[in-house]
C-alpha positions in Angstrom: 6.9 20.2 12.8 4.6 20.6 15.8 5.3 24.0 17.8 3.5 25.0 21.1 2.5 28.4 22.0 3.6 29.7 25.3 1.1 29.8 27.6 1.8 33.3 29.2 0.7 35.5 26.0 -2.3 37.3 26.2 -5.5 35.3 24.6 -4.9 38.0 21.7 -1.2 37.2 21.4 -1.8 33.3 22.6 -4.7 33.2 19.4 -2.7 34.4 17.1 0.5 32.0 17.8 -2.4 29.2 17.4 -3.1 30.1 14.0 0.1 30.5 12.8 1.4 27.1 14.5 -1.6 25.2 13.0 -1.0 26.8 9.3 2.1 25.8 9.7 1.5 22.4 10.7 -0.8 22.2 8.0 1.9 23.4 5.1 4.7 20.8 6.6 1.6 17.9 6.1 1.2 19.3 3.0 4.5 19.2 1.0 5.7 16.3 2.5 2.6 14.1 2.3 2.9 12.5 5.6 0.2 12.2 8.1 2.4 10.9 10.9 2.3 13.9 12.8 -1.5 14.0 13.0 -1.9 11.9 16.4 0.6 14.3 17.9 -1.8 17.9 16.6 -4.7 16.0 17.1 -3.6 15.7 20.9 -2.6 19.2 21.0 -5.9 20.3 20.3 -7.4 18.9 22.5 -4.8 20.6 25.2 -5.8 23.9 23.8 -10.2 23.1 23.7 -9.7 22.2 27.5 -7.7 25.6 28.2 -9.6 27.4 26.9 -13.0 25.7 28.4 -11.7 27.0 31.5 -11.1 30.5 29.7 -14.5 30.2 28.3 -13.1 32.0 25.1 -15.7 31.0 22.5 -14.2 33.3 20.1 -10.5 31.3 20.2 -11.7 28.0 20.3 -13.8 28.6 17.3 -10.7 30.2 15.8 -8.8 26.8 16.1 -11.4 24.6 15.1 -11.4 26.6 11.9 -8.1 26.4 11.5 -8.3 22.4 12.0 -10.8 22.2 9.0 -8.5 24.5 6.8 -5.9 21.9 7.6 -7.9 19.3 6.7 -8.8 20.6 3.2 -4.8 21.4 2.7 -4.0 18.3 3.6 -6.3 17.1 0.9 -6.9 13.7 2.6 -9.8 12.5 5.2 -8.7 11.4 8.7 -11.7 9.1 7.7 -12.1 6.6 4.3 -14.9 4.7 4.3 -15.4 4.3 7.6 -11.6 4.0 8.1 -9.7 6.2 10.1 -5.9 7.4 10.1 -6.2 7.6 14.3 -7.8 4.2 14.2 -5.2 2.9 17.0 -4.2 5.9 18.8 -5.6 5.4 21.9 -5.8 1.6 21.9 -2.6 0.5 20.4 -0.9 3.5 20.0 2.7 1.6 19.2 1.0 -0.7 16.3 2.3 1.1 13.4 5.7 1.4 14.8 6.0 -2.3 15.5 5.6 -3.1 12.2 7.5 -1.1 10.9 10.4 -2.8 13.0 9.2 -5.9 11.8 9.5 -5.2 8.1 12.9 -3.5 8.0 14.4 -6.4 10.4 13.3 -8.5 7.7 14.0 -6.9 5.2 17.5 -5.9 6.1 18.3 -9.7 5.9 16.5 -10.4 2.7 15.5 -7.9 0.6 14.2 -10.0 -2.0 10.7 -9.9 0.5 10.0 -6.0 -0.4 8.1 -7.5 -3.4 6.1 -10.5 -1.5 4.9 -8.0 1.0 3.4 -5.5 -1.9 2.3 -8.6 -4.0 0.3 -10.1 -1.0 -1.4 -7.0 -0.5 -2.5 -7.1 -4.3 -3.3 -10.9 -4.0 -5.8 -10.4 -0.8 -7.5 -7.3 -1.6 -8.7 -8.2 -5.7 -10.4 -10.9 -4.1 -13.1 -10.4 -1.0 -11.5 -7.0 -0.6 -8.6 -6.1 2.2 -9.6 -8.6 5.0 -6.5 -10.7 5.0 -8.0 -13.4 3.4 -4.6 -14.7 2.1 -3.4 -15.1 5.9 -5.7 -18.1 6.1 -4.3 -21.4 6.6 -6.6 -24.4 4.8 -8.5 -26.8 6.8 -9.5 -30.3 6.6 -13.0 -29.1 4.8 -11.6 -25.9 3.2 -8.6 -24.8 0.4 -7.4 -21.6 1.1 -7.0 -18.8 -1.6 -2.8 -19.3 -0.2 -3.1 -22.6 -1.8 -4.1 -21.4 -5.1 -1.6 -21.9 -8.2 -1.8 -18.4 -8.5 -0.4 -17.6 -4.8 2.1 -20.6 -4.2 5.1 -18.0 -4.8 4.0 -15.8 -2.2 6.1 -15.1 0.5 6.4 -12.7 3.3 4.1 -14.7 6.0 6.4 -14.7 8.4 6.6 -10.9 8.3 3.2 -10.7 9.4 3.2 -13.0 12.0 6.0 -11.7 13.8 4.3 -8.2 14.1 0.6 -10.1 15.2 2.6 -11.9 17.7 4.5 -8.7 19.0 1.2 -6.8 19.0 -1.0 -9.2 20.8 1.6 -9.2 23.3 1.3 -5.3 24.1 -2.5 -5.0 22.6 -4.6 -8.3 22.2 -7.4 -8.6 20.3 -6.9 -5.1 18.8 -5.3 -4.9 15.8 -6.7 -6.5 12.8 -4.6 -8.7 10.4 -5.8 -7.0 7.3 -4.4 -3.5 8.7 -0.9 -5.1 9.3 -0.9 -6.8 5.5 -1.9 -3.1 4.4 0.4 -1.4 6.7 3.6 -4.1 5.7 2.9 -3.1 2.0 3.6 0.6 2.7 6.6 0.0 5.0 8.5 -2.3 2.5 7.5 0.1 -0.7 9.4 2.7 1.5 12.0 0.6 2.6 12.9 -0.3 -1.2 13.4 3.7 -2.0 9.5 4.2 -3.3 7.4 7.1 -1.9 5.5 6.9 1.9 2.2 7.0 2.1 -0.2 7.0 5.4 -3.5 5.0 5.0 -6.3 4.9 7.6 -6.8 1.9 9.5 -9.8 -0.2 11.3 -10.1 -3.2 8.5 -11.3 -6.2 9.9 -10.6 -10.0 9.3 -12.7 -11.6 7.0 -13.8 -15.3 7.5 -13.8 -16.6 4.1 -10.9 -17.8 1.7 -11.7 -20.2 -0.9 -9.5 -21.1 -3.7 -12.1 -21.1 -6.1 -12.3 -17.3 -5.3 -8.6 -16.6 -6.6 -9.8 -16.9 -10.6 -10.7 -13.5 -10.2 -7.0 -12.4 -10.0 -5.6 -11.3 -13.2 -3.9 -13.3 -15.3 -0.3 -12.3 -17.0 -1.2 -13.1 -20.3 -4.3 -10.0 -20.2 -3.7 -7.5 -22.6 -3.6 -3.8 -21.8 -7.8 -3.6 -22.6 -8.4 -6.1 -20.8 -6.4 -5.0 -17.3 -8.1 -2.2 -17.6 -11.6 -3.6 -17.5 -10.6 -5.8 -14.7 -9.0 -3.3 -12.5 -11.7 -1.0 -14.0 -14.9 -3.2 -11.8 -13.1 -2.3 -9.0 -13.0 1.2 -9.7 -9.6 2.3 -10.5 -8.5 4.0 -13.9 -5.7 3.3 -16.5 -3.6 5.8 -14.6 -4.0 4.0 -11.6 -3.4 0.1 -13.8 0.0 1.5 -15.2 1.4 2.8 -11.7 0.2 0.1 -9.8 1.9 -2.2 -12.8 5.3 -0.1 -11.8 5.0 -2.5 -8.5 7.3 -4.8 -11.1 10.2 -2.6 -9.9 10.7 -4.9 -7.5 10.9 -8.8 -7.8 11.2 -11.6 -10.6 8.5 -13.5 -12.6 8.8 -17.1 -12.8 9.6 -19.1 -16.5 5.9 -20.7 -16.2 4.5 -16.9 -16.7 6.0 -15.8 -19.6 7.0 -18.8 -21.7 4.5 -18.3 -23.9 6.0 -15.3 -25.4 8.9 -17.8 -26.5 7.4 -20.3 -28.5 6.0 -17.9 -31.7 7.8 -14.6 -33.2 7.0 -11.8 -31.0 7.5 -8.0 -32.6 6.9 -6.2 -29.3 10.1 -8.4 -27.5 13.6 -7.1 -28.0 15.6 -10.2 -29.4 18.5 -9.9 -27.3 16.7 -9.9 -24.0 14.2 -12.3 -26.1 17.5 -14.7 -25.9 18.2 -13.7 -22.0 14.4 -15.0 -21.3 14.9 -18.2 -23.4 17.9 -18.8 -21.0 16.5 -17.9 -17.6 13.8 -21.0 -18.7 16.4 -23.9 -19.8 16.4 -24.0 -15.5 13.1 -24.9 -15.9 9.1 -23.7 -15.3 10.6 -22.4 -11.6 13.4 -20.1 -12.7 13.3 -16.8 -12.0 14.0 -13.2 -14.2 13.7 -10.3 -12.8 11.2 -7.6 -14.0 14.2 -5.1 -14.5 17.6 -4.4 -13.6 17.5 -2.9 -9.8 15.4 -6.2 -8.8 15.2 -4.8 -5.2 15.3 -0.9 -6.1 11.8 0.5 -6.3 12.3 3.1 -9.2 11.3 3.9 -12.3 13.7 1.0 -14.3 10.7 -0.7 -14.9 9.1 1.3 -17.4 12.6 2.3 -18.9 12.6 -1.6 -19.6 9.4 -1.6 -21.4 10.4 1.5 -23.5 12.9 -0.7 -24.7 10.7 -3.9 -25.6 12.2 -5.6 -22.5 8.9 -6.2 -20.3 8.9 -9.6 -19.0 5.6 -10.5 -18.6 3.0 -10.0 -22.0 0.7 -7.8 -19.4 3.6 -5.7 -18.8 4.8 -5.0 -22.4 1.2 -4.6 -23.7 1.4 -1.2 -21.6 3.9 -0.1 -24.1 2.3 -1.6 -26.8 -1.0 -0.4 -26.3 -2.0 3.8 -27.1 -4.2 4.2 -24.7 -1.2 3.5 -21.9 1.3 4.4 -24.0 1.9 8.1 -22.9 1.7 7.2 -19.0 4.5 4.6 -19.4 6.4 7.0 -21.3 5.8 9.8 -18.5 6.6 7.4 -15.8 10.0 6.3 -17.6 11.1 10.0 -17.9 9.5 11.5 -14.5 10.2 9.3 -11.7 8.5 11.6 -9.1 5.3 11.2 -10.8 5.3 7.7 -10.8 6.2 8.0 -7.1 2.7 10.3 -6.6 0.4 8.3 -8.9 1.9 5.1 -7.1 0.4 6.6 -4.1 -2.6 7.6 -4.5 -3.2 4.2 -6.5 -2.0 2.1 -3.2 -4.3 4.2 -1.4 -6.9 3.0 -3.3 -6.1 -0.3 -3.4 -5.9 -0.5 0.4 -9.1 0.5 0.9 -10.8 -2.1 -1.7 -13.6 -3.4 -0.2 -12.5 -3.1 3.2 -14.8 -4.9 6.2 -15.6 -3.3 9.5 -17.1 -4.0 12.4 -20.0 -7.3 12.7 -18.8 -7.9 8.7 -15.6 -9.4 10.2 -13.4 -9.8 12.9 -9.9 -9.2 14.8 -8.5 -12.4 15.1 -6.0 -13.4 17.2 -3.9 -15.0 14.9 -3.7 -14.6 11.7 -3.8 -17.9 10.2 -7.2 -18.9 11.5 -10.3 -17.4 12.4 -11.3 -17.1 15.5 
């Protein structure tokens, strides 16, 4: 909601509408958690400053600037992160979000199935060298690329990205970064799939380094719950954020080659009947797929329902269950959807701004599967 005072009040009358406009601004940002609408009162403060320049009303003008930082602690979320900022492309490519946006949902609305690639490459290129879209990167003659990895053969979703690079050079070249659009894709398709919306502040740049050798630092799906959590714990996040970001697995399917091993010996902690439904999804061979629950391209709470029930597919996702110490947040995401929803958030947050580069530490390229 973004109202406008009418410009015939008195200063007195014309103050006061300010205030209440801005507080209310602020309480719509608030309870619905988007910061969309930012751009738009950002410009509408600066309409008012030049007013009342003219006015010289020092008293109003301090008025509204106060009211800006009250908005900013309701909001309860910096219009800068690290060096980041959520008006990043306002004035330079003020379409970019919107664009991929279109870009994801055209996709998506023909194969839903990529909702999961897009959040898993997100994962995949910022646990190693951070968010720089390292995982874009095509390997050269001298080079393998962390996309040729074991690890990230299954990824998919490429083409998503380099539709919206090549509709956004065409309105803004050289502008927007690769590593915002991987980040931005992520959000988009988690939304797109039913999960929550989250803003994130852009201005990553484009690393220039992907090396397979680099990719042994992704985790494996035969950790155990400690050890996730001292992984994911180097790179600052908390169990909290380890079991929401794990409730990704809404959406997609695991591969037989990644969780055979739970076959071959007795296994307490696996339910038998969907111990027999895994057996069968891997007579198709290493490459057949099971999904992590049963609304594959739903993003919900089923996943941790399915866990409750010994039916996690992966060993890193049942050891959640299994394990105390996670135990209570998988049962409080399994009965409170909304708070899986909000912890998933504020996790992706995080994770998007994992060692993000800026300015000389990388680049904008101008296409995303080679460096400039």
């Amino acid at each position: 909601m973004i109202c406008i005072p009418c410009s015939n009040h008195s200063n007195t009358n014309y103050e006061a509408s300010v205030s209440q406009c801005l507080s209310a601004t602020a309480f719509s940002l608030y309870i619905r958690d988007i910061h969309s609408e930012l751009n738009i009162l950002i410009i509408l403060i600066f309409i008012m400053l030049t007013r009342f320049k003219k006015q010289n009303n020092k008293m109003v003008r301090a008025n509204i600037v106060s009211m800006v930082l009250l908005m900013h602690a309701i909001v309860g979320f910096p219009f800068h992160a690290r060096g980041l900022s959520m008006t990043y492309y306002m004035m330079s490519c003020p379409f970019a979000e919107q664009i991929v946006k279109n870009s994801v949902n055209n996709a998506l609305q023909a194969d839903p199935t990529l909702a999961a690639g897009l959040i898993r490459m997100l994962f995949h290129d910022c646990f190693i060298e951070g968010c720089d879209a390292s995982i874009l990167l095509d390997s050269t003659k001298d080079n393998t690329a962390e996309k040729d990895s074991p690890a990230n053969l299954s990824l998919r979703g490429y083409e998503i990205i380099d539709d919206a690079k090549e509709k956004i050079e065409n309105r803004c070249p050289g502008v927007v970064s690769c590593a915002d659009i991987v980040a931005m894709a992520a959000r988009d398709a988690v939304f797109w799939a039913g999960g929550p919306y989250y803003d994130i502040p852009k201005g990553r740049f484009d690393g220039k380094r992907s090396k397979i050798e680099d990719t042994r630092n992704l985790p494996s799906p035969f950790l155990n719950a400690s050890q996730l959590i001292q992984t994911f714990g180097q790179r600052g996040f908390t169990p909290q954020d380890v079991v929401a970001l794990s409730g990704a697995h809404t959406l997609g399917v695991a591969r037989c080659s990644s969780f055979k091993a739970r076959l071959t010996v007795p296994d307490s902690s696996l339910d038998s009947t969907f111990a027999n439904t895994l057996s069968k999804t891997c007579s198709a061979g290493d490459n057949a797929e099971q999904p992590f629950d049963a609304t594959r391209n739903d993003f919900d709470n089923a996943y941790f329902n399915a866990l409750q029930m010994k039916s996690g597919v992966l060993f890193s996702d049942q050891t959640l269950f299994n394990t105390p110490r996670t135990r209570n947040l998988v049962n409080g995401y399994a009965l409170n959807q909304a708070k899986f929803f909000f912890d998933f958030q504020q996790a992706m947050r995080k994770m998007s701004n994992l060692d993000v580069k800026l300015g000389s530490q990388g680049e904008v390229r101008q296409n995303c599967r080679s460096i400039n």
